[in-house]
C-alpha positions, 0 to 999 in steps of 0.5 A: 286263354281260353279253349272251344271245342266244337262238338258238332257233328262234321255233317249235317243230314237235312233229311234226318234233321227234318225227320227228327223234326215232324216226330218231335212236333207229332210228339208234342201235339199228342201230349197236348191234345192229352193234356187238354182233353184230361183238362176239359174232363175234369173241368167239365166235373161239378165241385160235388163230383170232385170232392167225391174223388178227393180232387180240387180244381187246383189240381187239374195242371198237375193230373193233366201234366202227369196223363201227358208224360206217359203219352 
């Protein structure tokens, strides 16, 4: 027989569910507008500027998801 455990919580604040909920969301569009103006940067550089750098186009999604994360 099998056995369930509810783990949630006896109550439930809709207060501080929403709360949690504008501050996730304000998180994520901060990351994005980040991922996206490193994107449009590096997109907006000529194959010449890049190679200067040691850069590829191909590495765009990885310097872009990693100037998101430390926001």
């Amino acid at each position: 027989m099998a056995h369930i455990a509810n783990t949630a919580p006896a109550t439930f604040a809709p207060v501080a569910w929403f709360n949690n909920m504008v501050a996730v969301t304000q998180d994520y569009l901060a990351r994005r507008a980040t991922y996206t103006r490193v994107f449009n940067e590096l997109s907006a550089l000529n194959d010449r500027e890049l190679d200067d750098m040691g850069l590829s186009r191909a590495d765009f999604h990885a310097i872009a998801a990693e100037s998101a994360a430390k926001v």
